[in-house]
N, C-alpha and C positions, 0 to 999 in steps of 0.2 A: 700549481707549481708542477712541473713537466720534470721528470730525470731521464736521460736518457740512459735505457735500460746497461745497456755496455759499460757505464762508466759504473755502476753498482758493486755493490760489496753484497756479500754474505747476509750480512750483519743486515744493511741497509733492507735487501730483499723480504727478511725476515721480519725486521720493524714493520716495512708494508704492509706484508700479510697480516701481519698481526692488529693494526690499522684498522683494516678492511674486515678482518674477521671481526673484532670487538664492535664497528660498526654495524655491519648485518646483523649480528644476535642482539643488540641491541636497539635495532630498526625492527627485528621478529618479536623481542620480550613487548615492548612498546606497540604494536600490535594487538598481540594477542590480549596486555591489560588493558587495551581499550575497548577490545570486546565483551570481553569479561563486563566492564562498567557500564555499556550499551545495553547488556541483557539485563543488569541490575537494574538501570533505569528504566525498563520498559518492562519490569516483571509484572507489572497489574494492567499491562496493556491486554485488552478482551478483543473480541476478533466479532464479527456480526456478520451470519450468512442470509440475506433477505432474498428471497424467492416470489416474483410476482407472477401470480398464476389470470394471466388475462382473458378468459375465453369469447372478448367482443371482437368481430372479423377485425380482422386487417391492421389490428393497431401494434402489433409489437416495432412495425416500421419509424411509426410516430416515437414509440418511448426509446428506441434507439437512438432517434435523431435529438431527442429531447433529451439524452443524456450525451450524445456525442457534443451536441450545443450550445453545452451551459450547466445542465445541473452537475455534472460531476466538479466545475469552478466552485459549485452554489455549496457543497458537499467540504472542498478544502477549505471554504470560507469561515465554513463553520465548525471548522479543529475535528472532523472525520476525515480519517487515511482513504481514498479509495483505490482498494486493491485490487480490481480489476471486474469483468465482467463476463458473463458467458452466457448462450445459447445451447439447449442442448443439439446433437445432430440429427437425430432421431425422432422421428412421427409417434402418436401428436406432441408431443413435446414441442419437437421444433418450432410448431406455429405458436404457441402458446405460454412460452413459459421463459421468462426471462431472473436470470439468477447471479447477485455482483457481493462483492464482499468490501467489507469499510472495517477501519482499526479505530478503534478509540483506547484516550489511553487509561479509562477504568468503566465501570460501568456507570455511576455517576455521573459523570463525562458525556457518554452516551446517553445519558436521561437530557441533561444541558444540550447537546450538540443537536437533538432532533427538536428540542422546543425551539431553539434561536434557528434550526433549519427552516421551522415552520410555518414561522415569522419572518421569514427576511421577506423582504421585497423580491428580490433578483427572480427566489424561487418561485414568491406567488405570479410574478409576469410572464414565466417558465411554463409553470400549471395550465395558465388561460389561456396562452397563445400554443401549446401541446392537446388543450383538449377542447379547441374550439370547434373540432365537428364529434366530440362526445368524449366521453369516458374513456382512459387506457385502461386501469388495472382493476381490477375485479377483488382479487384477494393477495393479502400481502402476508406472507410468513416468516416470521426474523428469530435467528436462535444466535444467542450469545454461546461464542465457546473460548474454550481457554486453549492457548500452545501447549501442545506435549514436549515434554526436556529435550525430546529426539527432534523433535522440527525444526527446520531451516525459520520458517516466521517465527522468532519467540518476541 
C-alpha cells in the first residue's frame, strides 16, 4: 500500500515509524534468538585438525587433486563438515605437509563418520586411482579440539 507522503498526518507519519521500528527490533530480537539456539545446538560439535606429513617426492600434487576431486564429496557424505584446507608457505613444509580441518557434531560422530568413511566405496576408488603409482601420505596426525566462547566456529 503506497501513501503519498504529502497527503500525511502527524499522526499517520508517526504510526509508520512506529511500524517500521517494531518491525526492525523485531527482525534483530528474532535474529539474535536464533543464534543463540544455533550455538545451543552445536555445543558438542568437536572440530578435527588432521596434518598429513608426506615426505614421498612429488605427491602432495596427487592428494590435492584427490581431494579437489572427490574426497572432500566422499567426507560430506559421510556427516564430516569440511572446513577447509591449507599448505603451509614455507620450506620444507611446503613440499610436504598438507593440513585441513573437518566438524563433526560430537566425538562419537567422529568415531562413526571415519568408520562408514572408510567403507564407502566412492572413497576406496578415490584411494586406488590417487595411489596408483604409490603411496601419498606417510603419517597422519588428527587432534580433536573444542571452540573457545570467543571464536567465531563454535
Amino acid at each position: 500500500m503506497l501513501i503519498c507522503l504529502g497527503t500525511m498526518t502527524i499522526n499517520n507519519l508517526r504510526f509508520c515509524a512506529l511500524l517500521v521500528g517494531a518491525f526492525a527490533a523485531g527482525s534483530l530480537l528474532t535474529a539474535r534468538l536464533m543464534k543463540i539456539q544455533q550455538a545451543r545446538a552445536d555445543s558438542n560439535r568437536v572440530y578435527e585438525l588432521r596434518m598429513y606429513h608426506h615426505t614421498f617426492p612429488n605427491r602432495l600434487v596427487p592428494l590435492e587433486t584427490r581431494f579437489r576431486n572427490g574426497e572432500v564429496k566422499v567426507f560430506e557424505k559421510n556427516h564430516m563438515n569440511f572446513m577447509g584446507a591449507w599448505v603451509p608457505q614455507d620450506a620444507p613444509n611446503h613440499e610436504n605437509l598438507f593440513i585441513y580441518l573437518l566438524a563433526h557434531e560430537n566425538r562419537d560422530a567422529a568415531k562413526k563418520n571415519w568408520a562408514d568413511f572408510g567403507a564407502d566405496p566412492d572413497w576406496k576408488n578415490i584411494q586406488k586411482t590417487s595411489e596408483a603409482d604409490g603411496k601419498i601420505v606417510e603419517k597422519v596426525e588428527s587432534t580433536f579440539m573444542d571452540p573457545m566462547d570467543f571464536s567465531p566456529l563454535k
